[in-house]
CHARMM internal coordinates of N, CA and C (Angstrom, degrees):
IC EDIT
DIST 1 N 1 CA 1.4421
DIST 1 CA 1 C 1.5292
ANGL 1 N 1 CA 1 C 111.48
DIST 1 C 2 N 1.1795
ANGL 1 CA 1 C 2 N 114.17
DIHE 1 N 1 CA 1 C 2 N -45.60
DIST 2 N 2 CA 1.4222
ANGL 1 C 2 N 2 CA 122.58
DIHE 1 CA 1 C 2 N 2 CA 164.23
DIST 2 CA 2 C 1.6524
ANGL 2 N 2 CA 2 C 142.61
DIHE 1 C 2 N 2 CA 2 C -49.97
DIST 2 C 3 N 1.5101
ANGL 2 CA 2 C 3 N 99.10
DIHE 2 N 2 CA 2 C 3 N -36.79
DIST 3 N 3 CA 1.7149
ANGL 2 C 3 N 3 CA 120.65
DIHE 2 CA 2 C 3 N 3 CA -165.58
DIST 3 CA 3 C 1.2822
ANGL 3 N 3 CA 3 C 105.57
DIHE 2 C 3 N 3 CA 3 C -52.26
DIST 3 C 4 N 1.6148
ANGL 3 CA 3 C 4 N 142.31
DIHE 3 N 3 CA 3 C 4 N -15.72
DIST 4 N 4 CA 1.1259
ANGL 3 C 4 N 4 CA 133.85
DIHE 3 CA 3 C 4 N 4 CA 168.80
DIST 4 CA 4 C 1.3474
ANGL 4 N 4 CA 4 C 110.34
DIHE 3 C 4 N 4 CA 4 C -81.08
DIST 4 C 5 N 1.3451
ANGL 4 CA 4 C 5 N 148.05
DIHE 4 N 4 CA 4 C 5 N -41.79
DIST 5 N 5 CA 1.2711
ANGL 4 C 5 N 5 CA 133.13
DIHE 4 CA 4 C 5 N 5 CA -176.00
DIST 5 CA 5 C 1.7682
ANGL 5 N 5 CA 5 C 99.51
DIHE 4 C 5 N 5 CA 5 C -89.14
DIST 5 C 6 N 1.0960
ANGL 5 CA 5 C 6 N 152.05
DIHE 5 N 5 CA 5 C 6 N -32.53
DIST 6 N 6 CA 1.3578
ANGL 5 C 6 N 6 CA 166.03
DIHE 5 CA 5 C 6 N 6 CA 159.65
DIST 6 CA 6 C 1.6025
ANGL 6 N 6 CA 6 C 87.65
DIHE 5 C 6 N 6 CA 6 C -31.87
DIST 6 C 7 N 1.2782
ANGL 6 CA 6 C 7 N 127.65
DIHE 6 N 6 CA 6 C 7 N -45.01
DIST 7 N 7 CA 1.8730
ANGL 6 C 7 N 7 CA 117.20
DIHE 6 CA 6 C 7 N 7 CA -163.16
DIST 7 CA 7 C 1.4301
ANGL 7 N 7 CA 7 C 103.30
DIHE 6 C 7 N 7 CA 7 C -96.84
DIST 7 C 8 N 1.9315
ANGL 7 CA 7 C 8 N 103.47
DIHE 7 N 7 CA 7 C 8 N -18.29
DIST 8 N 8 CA 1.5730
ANGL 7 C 8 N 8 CA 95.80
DIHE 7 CA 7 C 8 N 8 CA -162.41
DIST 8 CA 8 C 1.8451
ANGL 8 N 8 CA 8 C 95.95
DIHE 7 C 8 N 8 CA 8 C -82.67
DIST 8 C 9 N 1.5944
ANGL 8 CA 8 C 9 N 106.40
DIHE 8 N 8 CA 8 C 9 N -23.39
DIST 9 N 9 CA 1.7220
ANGL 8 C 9 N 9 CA 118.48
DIHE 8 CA 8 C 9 N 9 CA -176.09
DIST 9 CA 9 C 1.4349
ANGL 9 N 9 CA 9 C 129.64
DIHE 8 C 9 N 9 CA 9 C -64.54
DIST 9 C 10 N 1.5985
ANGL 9 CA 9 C 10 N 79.03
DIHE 9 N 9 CA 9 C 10 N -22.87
DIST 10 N 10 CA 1.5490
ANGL 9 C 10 N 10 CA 91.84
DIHE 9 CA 9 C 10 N 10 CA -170.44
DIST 10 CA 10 C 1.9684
ANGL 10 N 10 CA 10 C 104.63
DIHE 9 C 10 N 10 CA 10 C -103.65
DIST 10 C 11 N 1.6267
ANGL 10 CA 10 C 11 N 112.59
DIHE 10 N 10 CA 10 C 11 N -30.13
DIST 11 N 11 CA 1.5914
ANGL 10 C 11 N 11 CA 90.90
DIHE 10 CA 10 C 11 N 11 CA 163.07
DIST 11 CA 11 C 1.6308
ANGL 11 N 11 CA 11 C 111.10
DIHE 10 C 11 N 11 CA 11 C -77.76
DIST 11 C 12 N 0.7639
ANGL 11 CA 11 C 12 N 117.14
DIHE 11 N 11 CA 11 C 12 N 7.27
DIST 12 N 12 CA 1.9244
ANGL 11 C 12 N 12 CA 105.57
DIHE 11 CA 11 C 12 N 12 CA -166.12
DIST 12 CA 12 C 1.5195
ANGL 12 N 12 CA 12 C 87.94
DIHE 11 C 12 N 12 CA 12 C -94.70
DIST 12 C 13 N 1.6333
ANGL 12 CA 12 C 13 N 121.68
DIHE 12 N 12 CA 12 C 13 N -49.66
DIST 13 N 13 CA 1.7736
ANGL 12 C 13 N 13 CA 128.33
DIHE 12 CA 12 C 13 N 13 CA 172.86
DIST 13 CA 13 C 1.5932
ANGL 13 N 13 CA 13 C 93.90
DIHE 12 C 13 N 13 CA 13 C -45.18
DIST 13 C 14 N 0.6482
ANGL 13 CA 13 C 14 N 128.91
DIHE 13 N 13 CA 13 C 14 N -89.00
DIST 14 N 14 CA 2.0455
ANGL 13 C 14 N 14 CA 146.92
DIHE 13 CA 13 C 14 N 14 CA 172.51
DIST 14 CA 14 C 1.4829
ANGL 14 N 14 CA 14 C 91.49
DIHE 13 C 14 N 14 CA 14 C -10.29
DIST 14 C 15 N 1.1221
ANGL 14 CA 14 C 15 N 138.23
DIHE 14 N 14 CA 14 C 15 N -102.18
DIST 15 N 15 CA 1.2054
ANGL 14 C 15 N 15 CA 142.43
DIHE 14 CA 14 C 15 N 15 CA 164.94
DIST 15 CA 15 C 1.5440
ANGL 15 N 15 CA 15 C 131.17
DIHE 14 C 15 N 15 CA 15 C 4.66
DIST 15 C 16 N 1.7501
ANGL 15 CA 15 C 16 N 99.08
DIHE 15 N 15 CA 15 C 16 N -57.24
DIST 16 N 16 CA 1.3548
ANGL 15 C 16 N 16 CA 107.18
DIHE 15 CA 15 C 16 N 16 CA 166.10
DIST 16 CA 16 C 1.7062
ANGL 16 N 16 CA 16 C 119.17
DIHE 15 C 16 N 16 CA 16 C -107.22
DIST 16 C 17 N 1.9586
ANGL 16 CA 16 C 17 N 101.40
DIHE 16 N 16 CA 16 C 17 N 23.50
DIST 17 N 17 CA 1.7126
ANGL 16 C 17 N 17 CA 97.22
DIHE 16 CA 16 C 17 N 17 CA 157.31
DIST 17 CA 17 C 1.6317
ANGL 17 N 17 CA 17 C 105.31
DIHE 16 C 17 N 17 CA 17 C 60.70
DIST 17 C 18 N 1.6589
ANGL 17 CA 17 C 18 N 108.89
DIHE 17 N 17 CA 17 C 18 N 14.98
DIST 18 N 18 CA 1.9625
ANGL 17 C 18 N 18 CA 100.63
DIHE 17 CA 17 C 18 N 18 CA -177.35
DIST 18 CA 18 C 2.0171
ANGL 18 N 18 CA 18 C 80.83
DIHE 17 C 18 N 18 CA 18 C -104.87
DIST 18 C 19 N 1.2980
ANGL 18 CA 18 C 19 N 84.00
DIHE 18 N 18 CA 18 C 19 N 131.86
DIST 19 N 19 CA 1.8349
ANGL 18 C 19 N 19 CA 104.47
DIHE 18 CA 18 C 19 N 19 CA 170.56
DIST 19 CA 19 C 1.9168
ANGL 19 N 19 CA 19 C 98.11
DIHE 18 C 19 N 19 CA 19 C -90.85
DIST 19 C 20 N 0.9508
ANGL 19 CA 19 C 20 N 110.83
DIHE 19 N 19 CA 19 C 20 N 108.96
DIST 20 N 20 CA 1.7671
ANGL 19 C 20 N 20 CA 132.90
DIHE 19 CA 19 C 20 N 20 CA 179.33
DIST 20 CA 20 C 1.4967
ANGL 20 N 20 CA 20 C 108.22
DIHE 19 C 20 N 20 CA 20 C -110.06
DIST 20 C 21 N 1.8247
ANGL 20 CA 20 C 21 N 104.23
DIHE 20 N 20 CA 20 C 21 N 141.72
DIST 21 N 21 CA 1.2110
ANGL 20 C 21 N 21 CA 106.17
DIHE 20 CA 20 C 21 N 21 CA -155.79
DIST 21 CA 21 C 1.9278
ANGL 21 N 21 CA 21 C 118.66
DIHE 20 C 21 N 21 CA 21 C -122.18
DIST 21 C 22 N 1.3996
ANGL 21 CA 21 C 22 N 89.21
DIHE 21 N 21 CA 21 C 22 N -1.64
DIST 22 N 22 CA 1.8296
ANGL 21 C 22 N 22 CA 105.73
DIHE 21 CA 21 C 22 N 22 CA -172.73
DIST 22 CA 22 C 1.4453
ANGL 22 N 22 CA 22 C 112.43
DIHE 21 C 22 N 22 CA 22 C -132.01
DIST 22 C 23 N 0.6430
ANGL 22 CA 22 C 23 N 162.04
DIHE 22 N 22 CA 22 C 23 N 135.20
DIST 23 N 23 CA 1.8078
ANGL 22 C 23 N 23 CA 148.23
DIHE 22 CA 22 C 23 N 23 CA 134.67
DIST 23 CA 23 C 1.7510
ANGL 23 N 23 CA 23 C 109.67
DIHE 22 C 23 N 23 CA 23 C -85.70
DIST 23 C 24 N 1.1554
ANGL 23 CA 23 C 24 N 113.64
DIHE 23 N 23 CA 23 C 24 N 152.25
DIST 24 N 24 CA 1.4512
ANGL 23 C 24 N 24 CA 103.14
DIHE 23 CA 23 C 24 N 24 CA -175.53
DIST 24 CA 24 C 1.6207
ANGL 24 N 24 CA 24 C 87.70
DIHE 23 C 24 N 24 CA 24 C -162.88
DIST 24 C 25 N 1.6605
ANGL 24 CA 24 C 25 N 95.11
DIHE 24 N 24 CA 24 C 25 N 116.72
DIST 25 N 25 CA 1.5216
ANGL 24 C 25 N 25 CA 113.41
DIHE 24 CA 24 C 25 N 25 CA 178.37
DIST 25 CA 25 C 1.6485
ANGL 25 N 25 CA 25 C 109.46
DIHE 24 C 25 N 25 CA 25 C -119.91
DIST 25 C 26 N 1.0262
ANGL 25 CA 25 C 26 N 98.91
DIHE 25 N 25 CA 25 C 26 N 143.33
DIST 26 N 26 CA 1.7556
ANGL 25 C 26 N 26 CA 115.17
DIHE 25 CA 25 C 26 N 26 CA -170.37
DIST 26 CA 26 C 1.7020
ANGL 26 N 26 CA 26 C 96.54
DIHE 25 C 26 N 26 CA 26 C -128.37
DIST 26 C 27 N 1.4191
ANGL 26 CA 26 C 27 N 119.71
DIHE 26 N 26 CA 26 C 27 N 112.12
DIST 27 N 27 CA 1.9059
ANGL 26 C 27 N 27 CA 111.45
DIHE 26 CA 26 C 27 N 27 CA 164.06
DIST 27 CA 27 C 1.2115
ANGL 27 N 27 CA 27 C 90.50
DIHE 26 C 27 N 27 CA 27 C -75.27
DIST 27 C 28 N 1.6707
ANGL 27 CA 27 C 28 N 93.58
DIHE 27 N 27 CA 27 C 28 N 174.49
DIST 28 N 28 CA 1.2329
ANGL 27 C 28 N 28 CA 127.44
DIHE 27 CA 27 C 28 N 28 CA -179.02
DIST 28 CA 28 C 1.8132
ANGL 28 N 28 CA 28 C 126.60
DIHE 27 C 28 N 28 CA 28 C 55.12
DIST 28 C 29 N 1.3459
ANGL 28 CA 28 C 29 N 96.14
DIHE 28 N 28 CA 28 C 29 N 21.04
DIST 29 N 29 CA 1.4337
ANGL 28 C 29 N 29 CA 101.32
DIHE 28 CA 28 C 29 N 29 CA -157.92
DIST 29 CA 29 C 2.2070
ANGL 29 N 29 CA 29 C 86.81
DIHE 28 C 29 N 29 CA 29 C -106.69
DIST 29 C 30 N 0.7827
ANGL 29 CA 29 C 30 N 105.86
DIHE 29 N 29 CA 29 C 30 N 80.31
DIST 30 N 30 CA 1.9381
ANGL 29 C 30 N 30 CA 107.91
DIHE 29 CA 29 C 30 N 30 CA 179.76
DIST 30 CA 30 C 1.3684
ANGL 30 N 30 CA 30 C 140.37
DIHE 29 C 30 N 30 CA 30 C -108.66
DIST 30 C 31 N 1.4569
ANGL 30 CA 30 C 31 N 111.12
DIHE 30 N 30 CA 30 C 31 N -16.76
DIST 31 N 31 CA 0.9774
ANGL 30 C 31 N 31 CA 110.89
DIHE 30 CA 30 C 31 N 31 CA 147.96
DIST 31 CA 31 C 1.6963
ANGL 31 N 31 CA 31 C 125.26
DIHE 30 C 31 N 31 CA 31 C -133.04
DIST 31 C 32 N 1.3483
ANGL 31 CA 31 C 32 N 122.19
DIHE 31 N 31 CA 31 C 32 N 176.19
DIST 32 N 32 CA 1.6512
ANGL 31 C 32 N 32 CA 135.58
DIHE 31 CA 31 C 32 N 32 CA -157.73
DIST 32 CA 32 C 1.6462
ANGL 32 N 32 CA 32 C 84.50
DIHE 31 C 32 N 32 CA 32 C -52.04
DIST 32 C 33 N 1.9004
ANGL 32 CA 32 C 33 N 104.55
DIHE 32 N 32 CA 32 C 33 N 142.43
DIST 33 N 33 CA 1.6538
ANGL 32 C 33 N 33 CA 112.90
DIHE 32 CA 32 C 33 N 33 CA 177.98
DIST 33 CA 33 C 1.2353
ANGL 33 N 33 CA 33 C 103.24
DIHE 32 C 33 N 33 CA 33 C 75.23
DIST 33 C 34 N 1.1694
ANGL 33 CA 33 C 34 N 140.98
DIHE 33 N 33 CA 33 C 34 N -47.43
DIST 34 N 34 CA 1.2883
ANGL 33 C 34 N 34 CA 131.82
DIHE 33 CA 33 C 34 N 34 CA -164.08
DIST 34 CA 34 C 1.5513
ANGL 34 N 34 CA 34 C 125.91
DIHE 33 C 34 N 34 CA 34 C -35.55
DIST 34 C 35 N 1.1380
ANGL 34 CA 34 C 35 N 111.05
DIHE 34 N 34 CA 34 C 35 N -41.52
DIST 35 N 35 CA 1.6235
ANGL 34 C 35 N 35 CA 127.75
DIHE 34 CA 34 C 35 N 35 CA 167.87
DIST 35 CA 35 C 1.4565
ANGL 35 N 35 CA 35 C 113.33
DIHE 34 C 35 N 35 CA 35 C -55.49
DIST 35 C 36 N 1.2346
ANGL 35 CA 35 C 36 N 125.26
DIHE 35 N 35 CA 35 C 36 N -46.70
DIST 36 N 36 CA 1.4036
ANGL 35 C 36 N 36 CA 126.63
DIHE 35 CA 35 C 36 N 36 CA 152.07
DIST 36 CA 36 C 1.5720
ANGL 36 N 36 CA 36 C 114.23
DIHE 35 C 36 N 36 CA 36 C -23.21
DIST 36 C 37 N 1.3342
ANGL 36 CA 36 C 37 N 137.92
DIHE 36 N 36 CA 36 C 37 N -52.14
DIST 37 N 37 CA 1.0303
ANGL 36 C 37 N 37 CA 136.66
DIHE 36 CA 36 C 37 N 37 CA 176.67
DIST 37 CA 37 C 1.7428
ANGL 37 N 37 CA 37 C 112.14
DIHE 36 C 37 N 37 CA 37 C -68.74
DIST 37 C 38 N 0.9688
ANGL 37 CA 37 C 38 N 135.82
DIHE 37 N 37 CA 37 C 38 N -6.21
DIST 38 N 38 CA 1.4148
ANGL 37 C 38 N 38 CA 137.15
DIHE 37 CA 37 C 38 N 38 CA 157.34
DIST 38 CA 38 C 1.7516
ANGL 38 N 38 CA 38 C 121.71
DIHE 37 C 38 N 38 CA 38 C -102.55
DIST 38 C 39 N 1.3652
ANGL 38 CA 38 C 39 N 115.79
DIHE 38 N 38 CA 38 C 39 N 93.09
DIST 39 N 39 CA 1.2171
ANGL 38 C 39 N 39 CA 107.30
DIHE 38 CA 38 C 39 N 39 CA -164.15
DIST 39 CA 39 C 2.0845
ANGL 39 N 39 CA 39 C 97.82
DIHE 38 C 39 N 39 CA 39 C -71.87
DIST 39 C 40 N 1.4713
ANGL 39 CA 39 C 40 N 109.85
DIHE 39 N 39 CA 39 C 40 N -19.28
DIST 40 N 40 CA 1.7447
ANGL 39 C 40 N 40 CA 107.10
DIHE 39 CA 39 C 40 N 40 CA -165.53
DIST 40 CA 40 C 1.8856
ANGL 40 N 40 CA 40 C 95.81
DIHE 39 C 40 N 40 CA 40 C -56.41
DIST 40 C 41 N 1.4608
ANGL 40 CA 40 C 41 N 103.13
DIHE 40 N 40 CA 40 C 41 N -36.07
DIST 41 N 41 CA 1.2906
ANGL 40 C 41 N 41 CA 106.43
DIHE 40 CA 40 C 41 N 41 CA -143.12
DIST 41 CA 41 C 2.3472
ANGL 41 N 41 CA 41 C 85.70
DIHE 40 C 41 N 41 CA 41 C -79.29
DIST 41 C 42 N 0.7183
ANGL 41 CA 41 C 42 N 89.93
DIHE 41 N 41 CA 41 C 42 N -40.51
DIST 42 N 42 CA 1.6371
ANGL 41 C 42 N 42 CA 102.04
DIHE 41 CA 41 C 42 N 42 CA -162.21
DIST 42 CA 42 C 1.8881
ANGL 42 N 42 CA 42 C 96.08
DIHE 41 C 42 N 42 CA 42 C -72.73
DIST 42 C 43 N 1.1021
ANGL 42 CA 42 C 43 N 114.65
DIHE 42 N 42 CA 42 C 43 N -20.96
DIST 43 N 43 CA 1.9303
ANGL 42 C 43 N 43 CA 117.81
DIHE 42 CA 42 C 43 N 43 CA 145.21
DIST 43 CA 43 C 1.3372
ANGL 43 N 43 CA 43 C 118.20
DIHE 42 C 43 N 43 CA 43 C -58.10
DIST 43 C 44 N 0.7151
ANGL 43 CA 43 C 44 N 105.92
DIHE 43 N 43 CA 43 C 44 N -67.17
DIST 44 N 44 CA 1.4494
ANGL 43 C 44 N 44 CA 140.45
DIHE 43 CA 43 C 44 N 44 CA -176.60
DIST 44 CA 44 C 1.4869
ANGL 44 N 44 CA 44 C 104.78
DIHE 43 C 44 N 44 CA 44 C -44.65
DIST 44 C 45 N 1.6181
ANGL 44 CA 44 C 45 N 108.67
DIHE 44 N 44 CA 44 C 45 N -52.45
DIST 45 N 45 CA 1.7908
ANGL 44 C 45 N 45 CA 94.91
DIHE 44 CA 44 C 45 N 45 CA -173.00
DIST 45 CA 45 C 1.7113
ANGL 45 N 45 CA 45 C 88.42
DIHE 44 C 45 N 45 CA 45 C -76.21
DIST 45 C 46 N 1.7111
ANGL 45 CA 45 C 46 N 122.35
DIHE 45 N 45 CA 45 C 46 N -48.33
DIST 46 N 46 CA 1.9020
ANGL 45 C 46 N 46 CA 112.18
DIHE 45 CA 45 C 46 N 46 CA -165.93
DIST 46 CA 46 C 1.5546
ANGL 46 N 46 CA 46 C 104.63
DIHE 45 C 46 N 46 CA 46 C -49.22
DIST 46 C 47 N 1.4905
ANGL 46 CA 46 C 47 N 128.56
DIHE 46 N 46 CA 46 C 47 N -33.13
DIST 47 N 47 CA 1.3924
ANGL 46 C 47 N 47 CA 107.81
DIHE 46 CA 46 C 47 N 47 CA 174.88
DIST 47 CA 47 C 1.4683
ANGL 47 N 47 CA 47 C 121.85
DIHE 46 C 47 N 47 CA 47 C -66.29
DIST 47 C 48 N 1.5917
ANGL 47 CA 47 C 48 N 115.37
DIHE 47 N 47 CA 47 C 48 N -52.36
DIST 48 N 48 CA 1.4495
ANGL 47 C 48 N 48 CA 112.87
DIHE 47 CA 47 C 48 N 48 CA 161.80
DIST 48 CA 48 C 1.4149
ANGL 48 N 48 CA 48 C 118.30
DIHE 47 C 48 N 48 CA 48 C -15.73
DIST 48 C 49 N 1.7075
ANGL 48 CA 48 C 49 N 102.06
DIHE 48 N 48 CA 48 C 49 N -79.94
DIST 49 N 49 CA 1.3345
ANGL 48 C 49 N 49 CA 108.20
DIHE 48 CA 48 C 49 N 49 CA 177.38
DIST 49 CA 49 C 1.1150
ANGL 49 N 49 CA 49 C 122.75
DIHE 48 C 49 N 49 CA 49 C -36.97
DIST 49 C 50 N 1.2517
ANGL 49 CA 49 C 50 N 152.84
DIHE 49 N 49 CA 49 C 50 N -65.60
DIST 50 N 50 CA 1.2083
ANGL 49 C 50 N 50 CA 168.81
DIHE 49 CA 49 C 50 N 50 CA 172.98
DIST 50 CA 50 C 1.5399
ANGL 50 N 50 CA 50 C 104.46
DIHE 49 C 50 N 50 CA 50 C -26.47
DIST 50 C 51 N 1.6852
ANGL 50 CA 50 C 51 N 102.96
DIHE 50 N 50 CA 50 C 51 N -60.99
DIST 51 N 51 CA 1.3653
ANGL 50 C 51 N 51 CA 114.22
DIHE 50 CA 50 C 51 N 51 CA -162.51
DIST 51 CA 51 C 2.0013
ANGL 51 N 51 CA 51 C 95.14
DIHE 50 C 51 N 51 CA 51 C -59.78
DIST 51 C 52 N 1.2212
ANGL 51 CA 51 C 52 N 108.35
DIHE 51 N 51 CA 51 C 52 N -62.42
DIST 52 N 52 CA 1.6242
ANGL 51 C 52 N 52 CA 110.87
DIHE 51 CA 51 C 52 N 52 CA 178.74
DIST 52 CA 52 C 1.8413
ANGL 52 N 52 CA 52 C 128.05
DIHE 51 C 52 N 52 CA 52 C -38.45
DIST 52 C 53 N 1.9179
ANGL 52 CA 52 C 53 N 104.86
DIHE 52 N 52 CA 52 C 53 N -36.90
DIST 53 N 53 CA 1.4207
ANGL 52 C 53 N 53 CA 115.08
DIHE 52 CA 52 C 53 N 53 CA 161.75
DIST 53 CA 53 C 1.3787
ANGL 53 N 53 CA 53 C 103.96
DIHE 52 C 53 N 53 CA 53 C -72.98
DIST 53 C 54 N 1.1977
ANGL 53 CA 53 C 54 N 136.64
DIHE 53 N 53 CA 53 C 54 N -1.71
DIST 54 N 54 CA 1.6687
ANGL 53 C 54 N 54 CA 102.28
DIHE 53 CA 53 C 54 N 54 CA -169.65
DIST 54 CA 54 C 1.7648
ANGL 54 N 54 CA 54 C 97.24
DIHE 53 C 54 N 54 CA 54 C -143.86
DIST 54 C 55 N 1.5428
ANGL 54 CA 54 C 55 N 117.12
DIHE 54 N 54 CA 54 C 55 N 2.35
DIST 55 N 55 CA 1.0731
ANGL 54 C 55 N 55 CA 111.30
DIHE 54 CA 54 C 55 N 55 CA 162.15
DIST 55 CA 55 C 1.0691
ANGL 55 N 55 CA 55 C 119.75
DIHE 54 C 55 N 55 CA 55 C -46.11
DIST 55 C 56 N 1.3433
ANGL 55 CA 55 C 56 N 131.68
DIHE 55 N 55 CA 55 C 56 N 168.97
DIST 56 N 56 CA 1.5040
ANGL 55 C 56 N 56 CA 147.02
DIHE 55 CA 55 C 56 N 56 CA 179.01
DIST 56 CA 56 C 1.4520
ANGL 56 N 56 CA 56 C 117.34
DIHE 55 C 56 N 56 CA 56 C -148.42
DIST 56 C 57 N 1.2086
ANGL 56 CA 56 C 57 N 109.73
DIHE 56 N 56 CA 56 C 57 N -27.62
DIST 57 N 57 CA 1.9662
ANGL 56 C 57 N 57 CA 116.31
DIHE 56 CA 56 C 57 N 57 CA 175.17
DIST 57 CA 57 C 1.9996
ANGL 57 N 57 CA 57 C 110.36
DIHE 56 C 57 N 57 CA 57 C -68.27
DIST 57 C 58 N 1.2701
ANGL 57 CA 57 C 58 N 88.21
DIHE 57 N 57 CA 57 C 58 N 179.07
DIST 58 N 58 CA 1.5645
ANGL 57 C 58 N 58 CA 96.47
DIHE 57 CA 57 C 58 N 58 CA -169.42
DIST 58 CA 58 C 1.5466
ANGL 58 N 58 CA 58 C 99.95
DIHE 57 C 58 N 58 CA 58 C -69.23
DIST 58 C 59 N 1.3321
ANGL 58 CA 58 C 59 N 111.78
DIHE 58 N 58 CA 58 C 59 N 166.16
DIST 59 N 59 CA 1.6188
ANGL 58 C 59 N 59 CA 104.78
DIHE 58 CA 58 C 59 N 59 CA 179.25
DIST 59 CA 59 C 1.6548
ANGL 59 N 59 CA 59 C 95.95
DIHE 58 C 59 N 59 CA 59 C -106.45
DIST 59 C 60 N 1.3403
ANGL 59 CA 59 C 60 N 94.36
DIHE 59 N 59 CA 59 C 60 N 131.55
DIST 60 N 60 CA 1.3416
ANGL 59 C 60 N 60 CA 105.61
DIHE 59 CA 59 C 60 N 60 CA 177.42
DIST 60 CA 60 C 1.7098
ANGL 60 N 60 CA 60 C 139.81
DIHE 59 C 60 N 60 CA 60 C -60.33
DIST 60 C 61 N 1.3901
ANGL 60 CA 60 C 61 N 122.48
DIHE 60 N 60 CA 60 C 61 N 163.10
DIST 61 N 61 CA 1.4022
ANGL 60 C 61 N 61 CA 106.62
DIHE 60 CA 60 C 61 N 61 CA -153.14
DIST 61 CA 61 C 1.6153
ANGL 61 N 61 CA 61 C 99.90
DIHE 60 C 61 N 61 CA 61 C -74.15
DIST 61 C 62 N 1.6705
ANGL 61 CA 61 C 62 N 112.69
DIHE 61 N 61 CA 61 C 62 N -32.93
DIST 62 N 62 CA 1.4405
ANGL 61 C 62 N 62 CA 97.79
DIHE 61 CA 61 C 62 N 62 CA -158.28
DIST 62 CA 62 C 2.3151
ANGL 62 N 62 CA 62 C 81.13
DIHE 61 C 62 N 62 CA 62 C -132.05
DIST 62 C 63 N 0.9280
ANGL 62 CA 62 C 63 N 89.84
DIHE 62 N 62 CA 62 C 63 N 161.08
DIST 63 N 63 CA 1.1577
ANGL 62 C 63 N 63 CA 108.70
DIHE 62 CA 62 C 63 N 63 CA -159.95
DIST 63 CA 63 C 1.7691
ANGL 63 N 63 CA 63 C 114.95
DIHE 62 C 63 N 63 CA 63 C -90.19
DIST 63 C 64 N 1.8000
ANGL 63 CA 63 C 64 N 115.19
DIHE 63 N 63 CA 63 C 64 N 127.83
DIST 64 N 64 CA 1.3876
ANGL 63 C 64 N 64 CA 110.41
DIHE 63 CA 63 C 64 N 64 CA -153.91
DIST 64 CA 64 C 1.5180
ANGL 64 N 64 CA 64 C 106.62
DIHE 63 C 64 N 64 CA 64 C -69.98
DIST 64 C 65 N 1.4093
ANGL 64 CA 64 C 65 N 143.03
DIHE 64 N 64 CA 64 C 65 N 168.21
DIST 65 N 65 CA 1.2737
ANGL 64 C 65 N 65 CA 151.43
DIHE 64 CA 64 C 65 N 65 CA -165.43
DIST 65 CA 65 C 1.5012
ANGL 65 N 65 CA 65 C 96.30
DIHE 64 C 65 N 65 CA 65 C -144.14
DIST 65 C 66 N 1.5704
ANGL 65 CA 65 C 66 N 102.42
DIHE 65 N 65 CA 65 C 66 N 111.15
DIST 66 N 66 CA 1.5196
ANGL 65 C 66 N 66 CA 114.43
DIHE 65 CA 65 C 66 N 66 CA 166.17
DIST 66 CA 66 C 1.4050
ANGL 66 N 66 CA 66 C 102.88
DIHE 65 C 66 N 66 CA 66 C -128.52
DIST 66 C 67 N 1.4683
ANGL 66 CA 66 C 67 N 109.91
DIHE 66 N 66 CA 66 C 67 N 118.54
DIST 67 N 67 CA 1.6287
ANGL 66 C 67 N 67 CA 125.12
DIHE 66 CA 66 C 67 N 67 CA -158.40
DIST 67 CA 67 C 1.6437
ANGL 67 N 67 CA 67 C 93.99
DIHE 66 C 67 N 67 CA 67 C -123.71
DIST 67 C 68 N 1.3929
ANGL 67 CA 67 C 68 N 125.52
DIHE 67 N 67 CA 67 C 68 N 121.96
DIST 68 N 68 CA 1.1965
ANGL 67 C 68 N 68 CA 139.50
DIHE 67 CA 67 C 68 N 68 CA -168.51
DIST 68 CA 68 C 1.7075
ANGL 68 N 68 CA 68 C 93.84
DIHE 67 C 68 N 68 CA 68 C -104.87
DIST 68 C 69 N 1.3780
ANGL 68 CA 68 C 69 N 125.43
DIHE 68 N 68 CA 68 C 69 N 135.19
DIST 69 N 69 CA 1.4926
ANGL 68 C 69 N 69 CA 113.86
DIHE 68 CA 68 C 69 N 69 CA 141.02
DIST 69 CA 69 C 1.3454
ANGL 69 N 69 CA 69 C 105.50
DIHE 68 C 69 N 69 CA 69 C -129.83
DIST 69 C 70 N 1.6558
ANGL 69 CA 69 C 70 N 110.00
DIHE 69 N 69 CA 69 C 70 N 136.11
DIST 70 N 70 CA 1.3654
ANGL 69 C 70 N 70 CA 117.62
DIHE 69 CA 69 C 70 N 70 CA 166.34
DIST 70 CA 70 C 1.2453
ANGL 70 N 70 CA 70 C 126.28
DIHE 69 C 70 N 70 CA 70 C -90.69
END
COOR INIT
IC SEED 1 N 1 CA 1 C
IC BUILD
């Protein structure tokens, strides 16, 4: 469901030479606020986050995929 924005994320990263370490897709999420209505998904990105500020290991070659469907 994803593979079109996943190819468009990863040449635009490529492009601007930034090495990125998560992707995190939520369906049904389309217009502004909308994510508000999924509290799993809105956990889900503050742990990400968290995990990326306080990592310490190497950053990996290809980038993790956490795909939510509600």
């Amino acid at each position: 469901m994803f593979d079109g924005i996943r190819m468009t994320m990863k040449y635009y990263f490529d492009v601007l030479d930034v090495n990125y370490t998560i992707n995190l897709f939520v369906n049904g999420v389309d217009e502004k606020g909308a994510i508000l209505k999924h509290p799993k998904a809105m956990q889900e990105a503050r742990r990400l986050g968290i995990q990326l500020v306080t990592d310490e290991g190497p950053t990996p070659e290809e980038p993790e995929d956490v795909e939510l469907y509600q």
